[in-house]
Backbone bond lengths (Angstrom), bond angles and torsions (degrees), N, CA, C in turn:
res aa  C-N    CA-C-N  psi(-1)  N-CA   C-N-CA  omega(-1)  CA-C   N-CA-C  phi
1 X - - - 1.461 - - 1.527 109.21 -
2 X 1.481 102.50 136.10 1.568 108.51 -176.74 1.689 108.67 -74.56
3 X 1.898 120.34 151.99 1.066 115.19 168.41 1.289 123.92 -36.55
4 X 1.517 107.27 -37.91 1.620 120.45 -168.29 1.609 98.66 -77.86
5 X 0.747 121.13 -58.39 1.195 111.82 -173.47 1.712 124.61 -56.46
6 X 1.652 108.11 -33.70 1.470 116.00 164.27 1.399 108.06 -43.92
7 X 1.714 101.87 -69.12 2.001 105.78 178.09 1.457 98.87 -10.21
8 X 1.475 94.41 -78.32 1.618 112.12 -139.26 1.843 93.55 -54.95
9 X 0.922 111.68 -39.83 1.915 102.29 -178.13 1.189 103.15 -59.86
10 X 1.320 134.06 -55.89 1.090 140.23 170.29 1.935 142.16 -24.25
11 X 2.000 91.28 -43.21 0.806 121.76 -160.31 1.923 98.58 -103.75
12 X 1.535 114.86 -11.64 1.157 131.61 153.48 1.604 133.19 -61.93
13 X 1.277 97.15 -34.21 1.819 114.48 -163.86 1.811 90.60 -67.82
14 X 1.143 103.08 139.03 1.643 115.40 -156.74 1.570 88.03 -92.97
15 X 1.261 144.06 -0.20 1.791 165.42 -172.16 1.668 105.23 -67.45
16 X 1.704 92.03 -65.53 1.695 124.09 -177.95 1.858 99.59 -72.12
17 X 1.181 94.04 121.60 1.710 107.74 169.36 1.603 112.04 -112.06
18 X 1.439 123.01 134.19 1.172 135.77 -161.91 1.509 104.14 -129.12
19 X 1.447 113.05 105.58 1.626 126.05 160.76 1.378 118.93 -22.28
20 X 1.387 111.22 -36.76 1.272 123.04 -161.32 1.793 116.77 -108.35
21 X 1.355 100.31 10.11 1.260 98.06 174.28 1.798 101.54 -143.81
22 X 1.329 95.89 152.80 1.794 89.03 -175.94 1.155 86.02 -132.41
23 X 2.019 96.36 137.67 0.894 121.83 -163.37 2.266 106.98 -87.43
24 X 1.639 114.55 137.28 0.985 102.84 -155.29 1.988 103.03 -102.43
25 X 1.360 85.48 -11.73 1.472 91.22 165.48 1.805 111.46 -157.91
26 X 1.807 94.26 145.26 1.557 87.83 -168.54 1.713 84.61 -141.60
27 X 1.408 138.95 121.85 1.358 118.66 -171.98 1.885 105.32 -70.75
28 X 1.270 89.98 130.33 1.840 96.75 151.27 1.513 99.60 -132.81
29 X 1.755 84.87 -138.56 1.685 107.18 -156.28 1.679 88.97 -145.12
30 X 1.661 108.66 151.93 1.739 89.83 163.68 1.527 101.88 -100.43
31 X 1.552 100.96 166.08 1.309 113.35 -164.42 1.448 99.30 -64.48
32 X 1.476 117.65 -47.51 1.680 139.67 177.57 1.373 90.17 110.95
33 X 1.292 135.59 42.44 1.446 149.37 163.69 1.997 99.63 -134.84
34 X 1.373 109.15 93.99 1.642 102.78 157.31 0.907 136.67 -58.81
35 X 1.677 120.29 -22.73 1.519 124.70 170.70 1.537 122.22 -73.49
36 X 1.860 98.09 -8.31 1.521 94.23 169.98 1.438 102.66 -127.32
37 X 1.313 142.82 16.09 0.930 114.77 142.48 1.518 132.31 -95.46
38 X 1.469 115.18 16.99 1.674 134.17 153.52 1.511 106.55 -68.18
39 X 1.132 109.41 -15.32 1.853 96.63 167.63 1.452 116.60 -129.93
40 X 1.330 107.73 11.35 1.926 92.39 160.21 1.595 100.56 -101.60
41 X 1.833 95.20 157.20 1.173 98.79 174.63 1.268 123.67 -60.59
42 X 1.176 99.98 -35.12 1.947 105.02 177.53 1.363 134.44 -65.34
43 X 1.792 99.55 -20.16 1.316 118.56 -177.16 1.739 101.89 80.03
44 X 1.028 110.52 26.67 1.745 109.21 172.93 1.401 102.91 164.33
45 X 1.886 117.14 -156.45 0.956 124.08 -172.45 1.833 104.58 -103.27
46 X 2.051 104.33 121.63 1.422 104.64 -177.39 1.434 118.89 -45.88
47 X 1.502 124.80 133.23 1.167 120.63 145.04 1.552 117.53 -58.47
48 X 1.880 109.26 145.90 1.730 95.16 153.98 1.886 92.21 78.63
49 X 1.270 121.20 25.06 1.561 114.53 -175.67 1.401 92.70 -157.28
50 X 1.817 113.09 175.34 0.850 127.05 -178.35 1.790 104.72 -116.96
51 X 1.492 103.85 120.50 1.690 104.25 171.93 1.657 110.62 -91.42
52 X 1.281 118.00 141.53 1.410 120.61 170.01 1.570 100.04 -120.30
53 X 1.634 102.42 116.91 1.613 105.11 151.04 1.589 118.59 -102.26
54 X 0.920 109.26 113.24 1.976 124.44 168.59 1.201 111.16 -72.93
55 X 1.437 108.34 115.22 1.627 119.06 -171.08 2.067 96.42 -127.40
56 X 1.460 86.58 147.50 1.518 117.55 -171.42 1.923 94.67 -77.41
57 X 1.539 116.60 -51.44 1.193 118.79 170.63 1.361 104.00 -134.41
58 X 1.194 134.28 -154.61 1.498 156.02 133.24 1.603 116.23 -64.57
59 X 1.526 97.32 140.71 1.401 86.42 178.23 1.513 124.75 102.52
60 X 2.031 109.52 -26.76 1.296 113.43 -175.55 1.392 117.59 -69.70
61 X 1.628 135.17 15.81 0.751 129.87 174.96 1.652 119.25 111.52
62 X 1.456 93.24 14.03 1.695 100.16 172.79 1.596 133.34 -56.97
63 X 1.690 92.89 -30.78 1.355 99.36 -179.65 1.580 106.70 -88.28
64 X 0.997 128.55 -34.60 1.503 128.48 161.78 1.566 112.07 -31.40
65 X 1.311 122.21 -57.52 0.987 133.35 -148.92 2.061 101.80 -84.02
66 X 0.667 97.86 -44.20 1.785 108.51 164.98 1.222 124.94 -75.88
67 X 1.214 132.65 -23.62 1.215 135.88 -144.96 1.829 105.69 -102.71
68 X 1.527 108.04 -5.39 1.683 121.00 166.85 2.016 109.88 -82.68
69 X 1.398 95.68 -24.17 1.061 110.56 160.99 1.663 141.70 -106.65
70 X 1.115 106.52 -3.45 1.572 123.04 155.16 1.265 119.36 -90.04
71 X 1.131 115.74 -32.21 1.694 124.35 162.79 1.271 115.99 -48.80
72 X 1.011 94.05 -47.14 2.131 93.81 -176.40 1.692 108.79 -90.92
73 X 0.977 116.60 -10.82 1.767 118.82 -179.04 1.793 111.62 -77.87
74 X 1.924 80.39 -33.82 1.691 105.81 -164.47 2.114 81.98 -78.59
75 X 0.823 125.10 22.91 1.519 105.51 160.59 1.234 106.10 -151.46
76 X 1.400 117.13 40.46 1.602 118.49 145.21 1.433 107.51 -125.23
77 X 1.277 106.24 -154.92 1.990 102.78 -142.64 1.551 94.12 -73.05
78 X 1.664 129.24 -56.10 1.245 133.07 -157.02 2.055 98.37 -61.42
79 X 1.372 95.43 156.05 1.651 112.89 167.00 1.417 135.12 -83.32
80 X 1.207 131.57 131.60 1.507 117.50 176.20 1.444 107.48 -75.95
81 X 1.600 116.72 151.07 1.229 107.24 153.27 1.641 119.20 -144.08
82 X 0.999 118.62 169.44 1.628 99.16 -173.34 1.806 80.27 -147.92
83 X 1.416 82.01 140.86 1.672 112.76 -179.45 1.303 109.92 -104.07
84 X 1.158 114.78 133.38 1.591 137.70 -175.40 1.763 100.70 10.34
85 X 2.087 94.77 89.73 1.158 86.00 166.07 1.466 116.14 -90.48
86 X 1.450 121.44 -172.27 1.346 105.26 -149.89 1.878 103.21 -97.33
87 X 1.871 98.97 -22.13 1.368 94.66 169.22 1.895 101.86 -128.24
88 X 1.336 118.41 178.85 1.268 118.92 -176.91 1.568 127.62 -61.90
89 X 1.247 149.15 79.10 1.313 149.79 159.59 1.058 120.56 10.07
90 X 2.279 127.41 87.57 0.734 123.55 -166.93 1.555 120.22 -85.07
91 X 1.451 116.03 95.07 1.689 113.19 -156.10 1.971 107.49 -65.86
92 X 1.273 134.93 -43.02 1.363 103.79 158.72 1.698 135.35 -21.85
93 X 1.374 99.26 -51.70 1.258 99.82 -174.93 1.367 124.65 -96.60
94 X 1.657 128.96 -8.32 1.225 136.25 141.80 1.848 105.58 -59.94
95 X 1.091 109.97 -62.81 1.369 92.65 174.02 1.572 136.24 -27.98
96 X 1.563 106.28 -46.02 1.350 130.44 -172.56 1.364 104.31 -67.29
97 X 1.463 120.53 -42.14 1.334 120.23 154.12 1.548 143.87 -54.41
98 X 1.403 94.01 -0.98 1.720 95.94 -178.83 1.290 121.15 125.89
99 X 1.902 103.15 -40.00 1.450 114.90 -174.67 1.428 132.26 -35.32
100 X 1.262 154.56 108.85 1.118 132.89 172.06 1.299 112.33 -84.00
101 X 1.342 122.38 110.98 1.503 150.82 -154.70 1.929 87.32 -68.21
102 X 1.308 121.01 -62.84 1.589 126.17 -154.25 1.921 81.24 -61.47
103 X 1.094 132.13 -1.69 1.544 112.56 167.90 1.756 103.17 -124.89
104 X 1.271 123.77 56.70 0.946 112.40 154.22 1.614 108.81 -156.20
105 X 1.671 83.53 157.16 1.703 93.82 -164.34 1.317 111.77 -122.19
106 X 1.033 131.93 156.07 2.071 133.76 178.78 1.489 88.35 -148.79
107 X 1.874 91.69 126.91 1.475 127.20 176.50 1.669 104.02 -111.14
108 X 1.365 105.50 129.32 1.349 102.59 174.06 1.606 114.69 -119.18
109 X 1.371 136.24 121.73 0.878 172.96 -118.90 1.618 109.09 -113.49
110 X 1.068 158.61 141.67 1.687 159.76 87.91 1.202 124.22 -2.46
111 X 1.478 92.62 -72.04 1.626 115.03 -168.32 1.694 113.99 -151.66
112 X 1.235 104.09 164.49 1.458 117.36 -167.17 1.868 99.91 -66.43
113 X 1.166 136.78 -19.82 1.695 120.21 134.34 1.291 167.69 -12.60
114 X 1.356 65.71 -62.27 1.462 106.57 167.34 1.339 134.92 -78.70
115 X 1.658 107.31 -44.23 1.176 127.42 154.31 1.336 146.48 -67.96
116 X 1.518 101.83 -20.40 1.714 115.64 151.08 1.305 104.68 -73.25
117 X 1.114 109.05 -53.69 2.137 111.05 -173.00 1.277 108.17 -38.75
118 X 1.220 123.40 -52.64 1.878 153.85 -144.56 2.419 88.22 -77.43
119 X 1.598 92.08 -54.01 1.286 94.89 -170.84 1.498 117.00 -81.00
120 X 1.497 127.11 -34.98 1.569 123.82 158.51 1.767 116.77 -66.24
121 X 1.049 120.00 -5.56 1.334 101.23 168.99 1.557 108.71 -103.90
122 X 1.269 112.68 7.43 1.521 117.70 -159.20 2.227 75.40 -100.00
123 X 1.377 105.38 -68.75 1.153 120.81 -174.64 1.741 113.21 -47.22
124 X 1.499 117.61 -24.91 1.615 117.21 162.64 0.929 122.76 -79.40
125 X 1.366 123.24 -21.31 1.577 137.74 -128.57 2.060 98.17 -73.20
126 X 1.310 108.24 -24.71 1.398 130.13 -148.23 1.741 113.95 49.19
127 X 1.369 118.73 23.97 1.410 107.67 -175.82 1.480 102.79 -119.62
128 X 1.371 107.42 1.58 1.647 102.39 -179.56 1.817 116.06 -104.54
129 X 0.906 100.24 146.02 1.807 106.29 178.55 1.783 117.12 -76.41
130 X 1.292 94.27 -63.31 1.588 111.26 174.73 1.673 122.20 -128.06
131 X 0.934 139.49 122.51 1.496 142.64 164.80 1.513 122.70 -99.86
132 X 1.137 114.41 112.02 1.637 123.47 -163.16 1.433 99.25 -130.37
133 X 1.997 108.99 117.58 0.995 117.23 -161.35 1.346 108.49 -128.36
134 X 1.698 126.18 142.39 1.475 115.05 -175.26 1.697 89.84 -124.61
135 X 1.825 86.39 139.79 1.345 100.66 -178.18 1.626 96.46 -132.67
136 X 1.738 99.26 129.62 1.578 109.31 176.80 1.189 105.79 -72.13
137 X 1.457 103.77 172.83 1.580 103.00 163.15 1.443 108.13 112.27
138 X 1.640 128.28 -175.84 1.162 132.38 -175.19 1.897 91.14 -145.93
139 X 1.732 123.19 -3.00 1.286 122.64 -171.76 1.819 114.53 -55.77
140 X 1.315 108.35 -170.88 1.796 85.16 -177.33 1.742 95.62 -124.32
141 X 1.592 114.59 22.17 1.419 109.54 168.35 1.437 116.56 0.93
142 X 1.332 101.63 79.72 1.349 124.21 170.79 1.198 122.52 -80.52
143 X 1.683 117.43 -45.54 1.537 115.42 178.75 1.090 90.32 -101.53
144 X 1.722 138.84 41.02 1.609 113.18 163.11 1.617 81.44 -116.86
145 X 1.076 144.53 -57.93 1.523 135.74 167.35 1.486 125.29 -33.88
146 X 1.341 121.90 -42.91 1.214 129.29 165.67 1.696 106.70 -41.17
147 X 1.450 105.28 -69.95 1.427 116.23 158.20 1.489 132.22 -7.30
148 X 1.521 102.58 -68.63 1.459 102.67 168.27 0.809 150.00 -96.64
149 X 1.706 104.73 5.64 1.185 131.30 156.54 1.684 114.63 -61.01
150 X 1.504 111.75 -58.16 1.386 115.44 159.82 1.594 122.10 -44.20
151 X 1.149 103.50 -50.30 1.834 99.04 174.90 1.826 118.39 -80.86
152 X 1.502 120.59 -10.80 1.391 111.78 178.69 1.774 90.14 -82.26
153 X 1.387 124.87 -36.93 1.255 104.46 -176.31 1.785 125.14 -67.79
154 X 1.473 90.70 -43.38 1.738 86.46 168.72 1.473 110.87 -46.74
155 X 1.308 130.49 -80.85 1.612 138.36 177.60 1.052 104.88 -44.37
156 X 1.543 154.55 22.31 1.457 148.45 -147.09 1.830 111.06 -20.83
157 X 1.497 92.66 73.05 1.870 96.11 -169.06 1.368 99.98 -107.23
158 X 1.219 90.50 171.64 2.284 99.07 165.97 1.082 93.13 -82.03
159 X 1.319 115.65 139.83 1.657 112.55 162.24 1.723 91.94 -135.53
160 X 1.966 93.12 135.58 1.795 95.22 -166.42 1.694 76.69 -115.51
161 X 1.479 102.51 144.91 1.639 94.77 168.81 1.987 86.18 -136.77
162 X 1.628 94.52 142.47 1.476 92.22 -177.59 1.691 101.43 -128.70
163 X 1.150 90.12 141.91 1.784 106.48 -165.80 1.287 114.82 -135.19
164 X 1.333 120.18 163.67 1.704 142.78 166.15 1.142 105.19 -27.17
165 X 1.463 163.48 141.76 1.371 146.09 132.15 1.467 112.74 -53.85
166 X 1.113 106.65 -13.85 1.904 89.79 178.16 1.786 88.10 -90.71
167 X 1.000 150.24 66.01 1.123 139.90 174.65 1.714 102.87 -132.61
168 X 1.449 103.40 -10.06 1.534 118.88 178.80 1.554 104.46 -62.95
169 X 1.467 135.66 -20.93 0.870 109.23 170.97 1.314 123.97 -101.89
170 X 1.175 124.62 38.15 1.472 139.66 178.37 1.828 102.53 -106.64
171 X 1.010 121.05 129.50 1.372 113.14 175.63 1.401 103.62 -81.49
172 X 1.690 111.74 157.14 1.374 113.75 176.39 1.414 102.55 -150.20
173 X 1.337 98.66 167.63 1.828 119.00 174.83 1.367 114.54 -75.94
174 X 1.283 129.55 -1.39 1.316 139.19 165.02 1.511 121.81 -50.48
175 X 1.421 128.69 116.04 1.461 118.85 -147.18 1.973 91.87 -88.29
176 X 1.411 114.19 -9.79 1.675 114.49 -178.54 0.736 92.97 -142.70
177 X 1.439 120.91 140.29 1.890 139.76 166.27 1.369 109.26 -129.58
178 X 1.467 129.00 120.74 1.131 131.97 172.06 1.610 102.66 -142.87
179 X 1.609 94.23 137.47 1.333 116.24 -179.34 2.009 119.38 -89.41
180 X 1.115 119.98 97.56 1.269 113.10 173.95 1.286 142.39 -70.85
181 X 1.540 147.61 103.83 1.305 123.38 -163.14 1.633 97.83 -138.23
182 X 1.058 121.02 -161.40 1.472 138.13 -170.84 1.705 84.24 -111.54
183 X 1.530 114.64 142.05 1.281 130.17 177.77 1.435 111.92 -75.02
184 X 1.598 123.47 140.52 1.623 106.60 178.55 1.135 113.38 -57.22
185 X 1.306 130.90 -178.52 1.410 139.62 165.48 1.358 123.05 -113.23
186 X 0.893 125.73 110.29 1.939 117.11 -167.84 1.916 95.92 -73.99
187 X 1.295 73.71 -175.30 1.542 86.61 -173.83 1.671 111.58 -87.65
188 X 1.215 107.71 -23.47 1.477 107.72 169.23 2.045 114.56 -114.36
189 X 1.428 66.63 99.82 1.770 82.73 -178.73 1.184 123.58 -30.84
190 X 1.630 113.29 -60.24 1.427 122.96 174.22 1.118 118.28 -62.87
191 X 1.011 139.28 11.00 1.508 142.78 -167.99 1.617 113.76 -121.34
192 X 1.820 103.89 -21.07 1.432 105.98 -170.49 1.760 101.02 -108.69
193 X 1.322 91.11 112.46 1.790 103.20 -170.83 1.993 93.91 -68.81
194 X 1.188 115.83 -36.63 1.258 94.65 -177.99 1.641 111.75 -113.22
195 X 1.759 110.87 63.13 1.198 122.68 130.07 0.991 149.35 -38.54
196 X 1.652 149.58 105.63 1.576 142.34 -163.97 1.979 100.58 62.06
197 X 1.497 121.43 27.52 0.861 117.61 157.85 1.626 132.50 -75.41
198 X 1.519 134.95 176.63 1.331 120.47 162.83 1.701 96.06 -128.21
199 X 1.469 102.51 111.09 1.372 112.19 156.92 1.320 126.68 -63.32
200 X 1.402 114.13 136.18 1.779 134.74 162.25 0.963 113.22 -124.60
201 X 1.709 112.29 123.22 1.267 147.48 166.66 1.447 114.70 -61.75
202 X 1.079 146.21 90.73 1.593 109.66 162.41 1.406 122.36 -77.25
203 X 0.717 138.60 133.97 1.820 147.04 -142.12 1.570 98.14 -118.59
204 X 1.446 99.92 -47.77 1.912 107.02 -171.61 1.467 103.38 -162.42
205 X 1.340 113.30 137.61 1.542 131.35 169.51 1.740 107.28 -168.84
206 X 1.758 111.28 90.71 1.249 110.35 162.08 1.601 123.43 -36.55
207 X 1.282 111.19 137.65 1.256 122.18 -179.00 1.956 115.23 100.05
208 X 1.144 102.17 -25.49 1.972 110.98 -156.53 1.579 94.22 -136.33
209 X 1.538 101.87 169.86 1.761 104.32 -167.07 1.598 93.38 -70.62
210 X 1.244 114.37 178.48 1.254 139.97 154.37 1.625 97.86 -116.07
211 X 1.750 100.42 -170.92 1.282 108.31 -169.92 1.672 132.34 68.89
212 X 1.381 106.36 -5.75 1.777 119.75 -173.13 1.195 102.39 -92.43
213 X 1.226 112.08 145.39 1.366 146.32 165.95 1.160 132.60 -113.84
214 X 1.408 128.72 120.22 1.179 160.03 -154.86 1.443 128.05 -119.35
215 X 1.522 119.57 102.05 1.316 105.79 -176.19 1.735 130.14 -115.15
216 X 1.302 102.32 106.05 1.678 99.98 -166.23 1.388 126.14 -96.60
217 X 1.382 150.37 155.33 1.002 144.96 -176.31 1.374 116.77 -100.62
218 X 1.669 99.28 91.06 1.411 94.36 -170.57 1.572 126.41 -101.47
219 X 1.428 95.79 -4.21 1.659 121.07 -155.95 1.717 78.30 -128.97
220 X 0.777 133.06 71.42 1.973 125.82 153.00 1.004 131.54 -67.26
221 X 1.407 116.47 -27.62 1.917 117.69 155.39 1.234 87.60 -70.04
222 X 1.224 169.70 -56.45 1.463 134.52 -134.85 1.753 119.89 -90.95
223 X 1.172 95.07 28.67 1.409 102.59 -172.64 1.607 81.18 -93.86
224 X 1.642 120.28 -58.00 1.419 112.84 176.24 1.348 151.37 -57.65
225 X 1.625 82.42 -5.98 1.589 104.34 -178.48 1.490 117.51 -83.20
226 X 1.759 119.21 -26.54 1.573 135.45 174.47 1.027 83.61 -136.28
227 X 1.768 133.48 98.46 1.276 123.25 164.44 1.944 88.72 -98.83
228 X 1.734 112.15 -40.94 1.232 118.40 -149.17 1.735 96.31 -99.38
229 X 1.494 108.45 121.91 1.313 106.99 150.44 1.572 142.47 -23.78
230 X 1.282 130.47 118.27 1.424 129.91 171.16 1.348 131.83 -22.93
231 X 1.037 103.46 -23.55 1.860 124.36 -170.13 1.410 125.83 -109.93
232 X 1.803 87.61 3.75 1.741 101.79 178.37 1.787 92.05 -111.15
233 X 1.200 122.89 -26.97 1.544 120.47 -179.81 1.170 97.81 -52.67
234 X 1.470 85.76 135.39 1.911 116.69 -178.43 1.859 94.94 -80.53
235 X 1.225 112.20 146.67 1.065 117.42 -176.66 1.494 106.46 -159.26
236 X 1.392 110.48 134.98 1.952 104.88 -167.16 1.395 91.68 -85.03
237 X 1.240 103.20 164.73 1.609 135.52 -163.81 1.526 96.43 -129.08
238 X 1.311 113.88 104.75 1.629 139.77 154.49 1.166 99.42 -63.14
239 X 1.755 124.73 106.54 1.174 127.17 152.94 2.015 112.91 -71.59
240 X 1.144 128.65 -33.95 1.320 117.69 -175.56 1.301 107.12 -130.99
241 X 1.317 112.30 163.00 1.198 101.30 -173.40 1.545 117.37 -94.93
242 X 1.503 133.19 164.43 1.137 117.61 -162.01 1.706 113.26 -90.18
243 X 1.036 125.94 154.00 1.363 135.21 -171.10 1.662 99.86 -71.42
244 X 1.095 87.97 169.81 1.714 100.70 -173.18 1.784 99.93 -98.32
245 X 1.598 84.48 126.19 2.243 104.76 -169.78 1.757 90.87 -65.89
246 X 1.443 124.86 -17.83 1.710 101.37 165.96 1.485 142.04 -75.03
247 X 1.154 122.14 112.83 1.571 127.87 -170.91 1.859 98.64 -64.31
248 X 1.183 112.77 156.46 1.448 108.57 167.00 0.982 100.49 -67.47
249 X 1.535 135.99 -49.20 1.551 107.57 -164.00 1.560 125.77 -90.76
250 X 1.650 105.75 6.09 1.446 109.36 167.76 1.883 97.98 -79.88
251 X 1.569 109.47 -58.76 1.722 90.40 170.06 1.434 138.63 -34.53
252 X 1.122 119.47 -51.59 1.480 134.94 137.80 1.504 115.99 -16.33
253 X 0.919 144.35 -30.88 1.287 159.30 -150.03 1.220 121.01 -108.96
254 X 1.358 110.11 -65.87 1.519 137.06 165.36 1.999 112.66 -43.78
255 X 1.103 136.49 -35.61 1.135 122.06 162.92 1.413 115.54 -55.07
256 X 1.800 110.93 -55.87 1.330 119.53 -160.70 2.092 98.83 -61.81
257 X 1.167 129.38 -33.35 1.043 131.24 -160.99 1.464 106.80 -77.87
258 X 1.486 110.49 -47.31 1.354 108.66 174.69 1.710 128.60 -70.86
259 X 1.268 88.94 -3.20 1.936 122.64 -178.95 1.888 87.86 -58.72
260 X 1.935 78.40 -76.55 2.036 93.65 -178.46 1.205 111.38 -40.87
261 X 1.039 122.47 -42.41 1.652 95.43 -156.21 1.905 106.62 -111.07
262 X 1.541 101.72 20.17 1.217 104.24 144.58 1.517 129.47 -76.64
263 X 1.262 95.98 -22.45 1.848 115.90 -163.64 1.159 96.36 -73.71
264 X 1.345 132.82 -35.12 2.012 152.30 -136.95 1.357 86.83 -100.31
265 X 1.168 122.62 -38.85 1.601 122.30 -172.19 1.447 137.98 -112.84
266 X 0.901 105.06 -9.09 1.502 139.96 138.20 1.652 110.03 -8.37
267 X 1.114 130.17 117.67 1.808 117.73 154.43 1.185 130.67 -45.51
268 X 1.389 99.48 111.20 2.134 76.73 177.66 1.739 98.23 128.08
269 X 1.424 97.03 -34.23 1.465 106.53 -164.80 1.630 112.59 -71.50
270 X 1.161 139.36 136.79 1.262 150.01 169.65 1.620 113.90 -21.94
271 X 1.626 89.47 -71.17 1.514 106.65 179.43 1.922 114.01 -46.87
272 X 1.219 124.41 161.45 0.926 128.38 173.48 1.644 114.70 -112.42
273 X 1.098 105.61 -44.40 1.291 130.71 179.57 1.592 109.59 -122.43
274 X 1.550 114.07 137.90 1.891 121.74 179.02 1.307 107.40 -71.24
275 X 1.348 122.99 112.61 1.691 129.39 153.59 0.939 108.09 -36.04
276 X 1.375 110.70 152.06 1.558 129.68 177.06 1.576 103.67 -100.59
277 X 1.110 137.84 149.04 1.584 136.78 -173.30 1.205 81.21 -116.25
């Protein structure tokens, strides 16, 4: 086989990504957010790859953010499963979202072993749809991502892995990294259109920019929850200050008591333990 001809096989393998060519189909999923799938390259979430969301805590809205897209996976043949989530899976309200519960599964874990093991056989298995995995820590699990990167492509699965946000500065084998947080708040409320918003970072996605930001409404009651500035809360005004809760003759008192129950404890003393009066 000629050099040229090696290239060209080479230059085929769907692995190798080329600046210079844009790719016209890559399978995903849409997020079920249009404002973010106008900025991935894929136009959604990759099949056959590894997604990283970077979270500030638990709770910021990760499951919101997937769950337009687990909804619809969760009603074809493969299963969801999510690996050691961090609190218990409230199925009313996944339900309410779409979920079909009779396809989803929660693996609970020991140790970080276990929990990669638990998620590449879930991710080979060919019977699963999506695998969404929470990993503690701030470490840069490098060869455990590598990992499932290798096994979401064999199984061509979603694989969601959710992590530390300080973990962004660890490089990884994760083919998308996006950072999730709550949007700042300026100081003039009315002025900041993305108030009670949830910001997305994209951090990394071969092929498409990084650096974009994305703002979705994932929390819509919480616009009502801090609609009003700090400085408009009503707050009572103590004109005097309050008198002191000791009576003279409870002060009065307080020597002689602490007298007793020196006596109670004392060596020697009967008691073992000080009565209570």
């Amino acid at each position: 086989m000629s050099d040229k001809s090696s290239i060209n096989q080479l230059l085929k393998n769907p692995a190798l990504w080329q600046a210079a060519r844009v790719e016209t189909h890559r399978p995903s999923h849409p997020t079920g957010f249009e404002k973010l799938d106008v900025q991935l390259c894929d136009g959604g979430w990759p099949q056959g790859a590894v997604t990283e969301l970077l979270l500030p805590t638990d709770g910021t809205g990760e499951l919101r953010l997937l769950l337009p897209a687990l909804s619809k996976l969760s009603r074809q043949q493969g299963y969801i499963v999510f690996v050691d989530p961090p609190f218990l899976p409230y199925a009313p309200a996944l339900n309410k979202q779409g979920l079909n519960l009779n396809k989803l599964l929660v693996i609970r874990s020991k140790k970080l072993e276990q929990s990669i093991w638990a998620t590449y056989q879930a991710l080979t298995s060919q019977s699963c749809s999506a695998v969404v995995t929470w990993l503690t820590g701030k470490a840069a699990y490098k060869n455990e991502i590598r990992k499932l990167s290798l096994g979401a492509r064999q199984g061509r699965c979603w694989s969601f892995v959710l992590r530390d946000e300080k973990a962004a500065v660890h490089p990884s084998a994760a083919k998308l990294r996006v950072a999730l947080s709550m949007a700042k708040q300026h100081k003039a409320i009315s002025s900041n259109a993305n108030y009670g918003m949830s910001q997305l970072s994209i951090l990394k996605q071969p092929g498409g920019w990084s650096n974009r930001k994305v703002y979705l409404n994932l929390f819509p009651e919480q616009r009502f929850w801090t609609s009003v500035s700090a400085k408009h809360w009503s707050v009572p005004v103590v004109k005097q200050a309050p008198q002191t809760v000791l009576s003279p003759e409870l002060a009065a008192a307080i020597p002689y008591s602490v007298e007793q129950w020196l006596k109670q404890v004392t060596p020697g003393n009967k008691h073992s333990l000080p009565l209570v009066h």
